[in-house]
N, C-alpha and C positions, 0 to 999 in steps of 0.2 A: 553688083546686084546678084550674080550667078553666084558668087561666094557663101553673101549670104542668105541666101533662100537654100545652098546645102546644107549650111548648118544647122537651120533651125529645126527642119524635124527629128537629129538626134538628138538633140536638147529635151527634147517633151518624152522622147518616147524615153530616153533614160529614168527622169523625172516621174514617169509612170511604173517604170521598174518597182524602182525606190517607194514607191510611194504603197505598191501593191505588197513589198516583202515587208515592211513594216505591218501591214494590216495582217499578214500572217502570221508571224509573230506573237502581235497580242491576240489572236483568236484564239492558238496555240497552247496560251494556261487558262482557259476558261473566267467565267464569271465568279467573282465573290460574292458572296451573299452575305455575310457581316454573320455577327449574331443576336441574340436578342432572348432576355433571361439574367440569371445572378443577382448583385447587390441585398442578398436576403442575409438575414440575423436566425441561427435554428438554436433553439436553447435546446442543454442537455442537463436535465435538473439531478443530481448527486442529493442525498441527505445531507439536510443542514449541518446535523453534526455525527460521529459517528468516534465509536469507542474501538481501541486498538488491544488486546489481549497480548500482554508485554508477554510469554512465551511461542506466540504465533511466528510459524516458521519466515525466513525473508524468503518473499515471492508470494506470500499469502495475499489471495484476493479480498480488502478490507470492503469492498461493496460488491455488489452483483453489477454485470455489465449492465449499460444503459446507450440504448440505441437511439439514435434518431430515426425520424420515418423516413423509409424504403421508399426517396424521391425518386421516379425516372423522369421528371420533364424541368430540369434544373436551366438545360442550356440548348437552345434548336441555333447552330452553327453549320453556314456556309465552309467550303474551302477549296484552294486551288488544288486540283487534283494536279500531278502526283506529291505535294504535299503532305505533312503531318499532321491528322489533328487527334482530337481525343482528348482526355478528362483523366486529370491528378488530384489526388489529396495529400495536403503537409500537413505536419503540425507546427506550431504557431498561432501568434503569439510567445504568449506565456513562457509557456516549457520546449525548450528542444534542447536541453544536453540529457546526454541518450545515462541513463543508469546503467548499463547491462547486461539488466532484467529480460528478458521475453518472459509474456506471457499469452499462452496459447501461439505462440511466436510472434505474437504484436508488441513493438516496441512499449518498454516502458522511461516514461522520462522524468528526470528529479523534477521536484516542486519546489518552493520556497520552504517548506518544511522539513524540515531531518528526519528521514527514516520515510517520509514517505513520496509516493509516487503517481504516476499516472498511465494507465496502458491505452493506446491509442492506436485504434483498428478502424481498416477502411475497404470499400466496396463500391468498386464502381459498372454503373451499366450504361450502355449505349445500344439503343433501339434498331440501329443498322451501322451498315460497315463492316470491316473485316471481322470483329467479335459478331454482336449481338449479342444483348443479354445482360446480367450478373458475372463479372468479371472474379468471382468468389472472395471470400474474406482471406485477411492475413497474407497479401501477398505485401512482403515486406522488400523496400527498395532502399536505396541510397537514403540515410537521412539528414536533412527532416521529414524527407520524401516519404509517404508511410506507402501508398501504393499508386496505382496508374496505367492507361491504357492506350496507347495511340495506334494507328493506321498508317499506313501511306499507301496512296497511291485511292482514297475516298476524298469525294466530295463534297462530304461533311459530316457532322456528328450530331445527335441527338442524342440528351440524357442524361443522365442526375450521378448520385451516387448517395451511401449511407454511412455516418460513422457511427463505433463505439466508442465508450471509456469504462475504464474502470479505476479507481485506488487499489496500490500497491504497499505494501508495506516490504522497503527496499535495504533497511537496518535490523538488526538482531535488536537493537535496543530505541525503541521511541520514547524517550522519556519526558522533553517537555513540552511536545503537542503543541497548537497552535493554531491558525486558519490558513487552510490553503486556498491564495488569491483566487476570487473568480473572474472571467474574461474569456477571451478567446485562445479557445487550447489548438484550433485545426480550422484549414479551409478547403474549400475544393476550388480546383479551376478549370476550363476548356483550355484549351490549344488547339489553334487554327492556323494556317498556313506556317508551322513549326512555327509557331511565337505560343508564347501561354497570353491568355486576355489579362491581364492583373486589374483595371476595372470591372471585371465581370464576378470577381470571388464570392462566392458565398461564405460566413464565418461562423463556427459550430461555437457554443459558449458554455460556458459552467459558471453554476453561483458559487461563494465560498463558502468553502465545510468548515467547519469546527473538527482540530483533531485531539482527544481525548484520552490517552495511554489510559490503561486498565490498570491500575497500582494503587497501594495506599502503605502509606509511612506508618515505618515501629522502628520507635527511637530505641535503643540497647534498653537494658533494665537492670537494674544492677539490686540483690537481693541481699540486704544486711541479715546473719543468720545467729548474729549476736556472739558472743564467750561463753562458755561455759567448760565445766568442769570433767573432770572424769568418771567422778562420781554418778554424773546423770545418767550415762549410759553405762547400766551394770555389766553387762556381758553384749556377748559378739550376738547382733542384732536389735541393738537397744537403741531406741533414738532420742533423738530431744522434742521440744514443743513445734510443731510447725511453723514456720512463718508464711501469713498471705502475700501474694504479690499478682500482680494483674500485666501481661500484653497488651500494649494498647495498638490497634489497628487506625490511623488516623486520616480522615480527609477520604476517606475510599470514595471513587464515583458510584453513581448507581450501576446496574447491572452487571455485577460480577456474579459470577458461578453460577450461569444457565445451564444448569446439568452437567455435573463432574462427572466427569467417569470413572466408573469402580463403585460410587454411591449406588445403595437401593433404595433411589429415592428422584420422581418425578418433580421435586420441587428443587428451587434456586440453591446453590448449595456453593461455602466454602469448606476447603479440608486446608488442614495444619498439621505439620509434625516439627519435632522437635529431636534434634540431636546432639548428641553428648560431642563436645571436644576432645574428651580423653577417654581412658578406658572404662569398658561397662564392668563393672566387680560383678553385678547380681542382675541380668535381664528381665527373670520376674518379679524385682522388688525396685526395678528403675532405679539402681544405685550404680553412681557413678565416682571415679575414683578423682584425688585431688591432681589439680596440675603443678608444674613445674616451680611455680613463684611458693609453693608451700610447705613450710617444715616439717607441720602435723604429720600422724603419722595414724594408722588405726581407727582412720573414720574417712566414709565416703560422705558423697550429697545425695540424696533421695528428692527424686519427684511425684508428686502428688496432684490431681487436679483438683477442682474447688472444692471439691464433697471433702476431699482427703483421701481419696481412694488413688491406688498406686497408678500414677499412669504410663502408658507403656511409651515406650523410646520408640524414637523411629517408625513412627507407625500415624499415618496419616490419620487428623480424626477430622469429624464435620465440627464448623464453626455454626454457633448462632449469636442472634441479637445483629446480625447484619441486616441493615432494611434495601431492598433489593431496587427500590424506587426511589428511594431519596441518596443512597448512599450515606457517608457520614462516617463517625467513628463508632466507635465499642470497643469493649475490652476480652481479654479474656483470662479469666480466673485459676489461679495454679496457687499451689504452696511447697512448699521445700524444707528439709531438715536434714540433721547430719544423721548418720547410721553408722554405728558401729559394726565396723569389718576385722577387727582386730586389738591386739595388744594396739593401746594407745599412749601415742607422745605427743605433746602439747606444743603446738606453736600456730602459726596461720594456718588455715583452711580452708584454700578458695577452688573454682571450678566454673567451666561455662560451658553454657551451651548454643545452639545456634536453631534460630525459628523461622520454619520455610513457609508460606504462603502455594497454596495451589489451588486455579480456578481457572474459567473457561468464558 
């Protein structure tokens, strides 16, 4: 019996040990308080459709940035101090192979489209903690990560954050447009006791754009200038009958040449030029010399525009008959004839030229 009645009180009093360093322990990291917030859809509406300017440099902004609202009460979260918590934005979905691109140093990421892009900028604020505040724009992280904020050693986090987008035009050449999918391009998340909540994300979305390259087709022209003799042109400067022939401009979309530059002229405007493949014999008489494939000898080709007035090379002019609202085709009217430059010898007589489009 004296045996055991010594045992039994260090039985308890260990047992009480034990029992009280356990309880210190868990007092030790504090209370969780969970979070509560998220599960939200913020549309970022882009123009349904939207026309590309085929000379627009790559890295050209094809829309104006489009924000969502300046959220601060996205996420009110507990956490274990000394802990991580804090609030990141990805992108995702959609797009995340990176183009690049920066723009304004925000990531731009390809789309399902050729040539074009998406730039995808983020902001975040947290109401307390070791920031406070607007965490500023463009802080660009590991991607898809675009940016983000955390703490250690805070008890929790409160607070939103904002994204932008924008269309990028990420090719020298967009040529055959299309829609770029809409859905979810980016989200935001908390992170509490260094875990990120992935039930809690908000997800930023875009409808799909229509993309529309700025171009219209001109199939070559090929201008038959007939036979004829020597007799027709007496002497050096003497030509033959004109022939008409027309440029056709085809399928143009609407809004092309919102103000060219160099025009003195407030309204919608295309310019055209036109240059000689081979040598110019005569600049103010737009006579141009035969090419390689031809035997003749003693006679150029002369340009003319509709009237028949000599028109000049190389020299950009304004187009009309384009409808700047519907788009569509038109043409434009030129004529052509030979011009005698010299002693002439009879064989073929050919020549080309090449026709540039310029607009904005």
């Amino acid at each position: 019996m004296k045996f055991f009645n010594a045992k039994q009180p260090r039985r308890r009093g260990f047992l009480l040990q034990l029992m009280a360093l356990v309880f210190l322990l868990v007092g030790s990291r504090g209370a969780w308080a969970g979070c509560t917030g998220g599960n939200q859809t913020i549309n970022l509406t882009l123009p349904s459709t939207i026309t590309v300017p085929r000379d627009a440099p790559v890295g050209s902004l094809l829309t104006s940035w489009v924000y969502s609202p300046a959220a601060t009460d996205y996420y009110n979260c507990g956490g274990y101090s000394p802990d991580i918590t804090g609030i990141r934005i990805y992108a995702g979905s959609l797009f995340t192979a990176d183009s690049g691109l920066r723009a304004n140093t925000a990531p731009v990421f390809k789309t399902n489209v050729p040539g074009i892009g998406i730039a995808i900028a983020g902001n975040i604020y947290i109401s307390f903690g070791c920031m406070g505040g607007w965490a500023g724009w463009q802080y660009l992280m590991a991607l898809p990560k675009i940016t983000g904020y955390t703490c250690t050693g805070q008890a929790g986090v409160k607070g939103g954050g904002q994204v932008a987008i924008a269309l990028v035009k990420t090719a020298a050449a967009v040529s055959t447009g299309g829609t770029v999918t809409g859905g979810q391009v980016s989200y935001i998340i908390p992170i509490v006791a260094n875990t990120e909540q992935s039930s809690l994300r908000n997800f930023y979305v875009i409808n799909p754009v229509t993309i529309v390259p700025l171009a219209c087709t001109t199939p070559d022209v090929i201008v038959p200038l007939g036979t004829h003799s020597a007799s027709e042109m007496a002497s050096v400067g003497a030509t033959t009958a004109a022939v008409s022939f027309n440029v056709s401009l085809n399928n143009c979309p609407a809004g092309l040449g919102t103000g060219v530059e160099g025009l003195n002229s407030v309204n919608p405007a295309i310019q055209f030029r036109i240059d000689p493949a081979t040598t110019v014999v005569s600049s103010a008489q737009s006579v141009v010399a035969l090419d390689s494939s031809s035997s003749a000898a003693g006679v150029g080709v002369q340009l003319l525009d509709g009237n028949g007035a000599v028109f000049p090379l190389a020299t950009y002019k304004m187009a009309s008959g384009y409808d700047t609202t519907a788009g569509g085709s038109f043409t434009i009217p030129l004529k052509a004839r030979y011009y005698r430059t010299g002693a002439v010898k009879p064989g073929p007589a050919n020549t080309s030229m090449t026709f540039t489009m310029l607009y904005q």
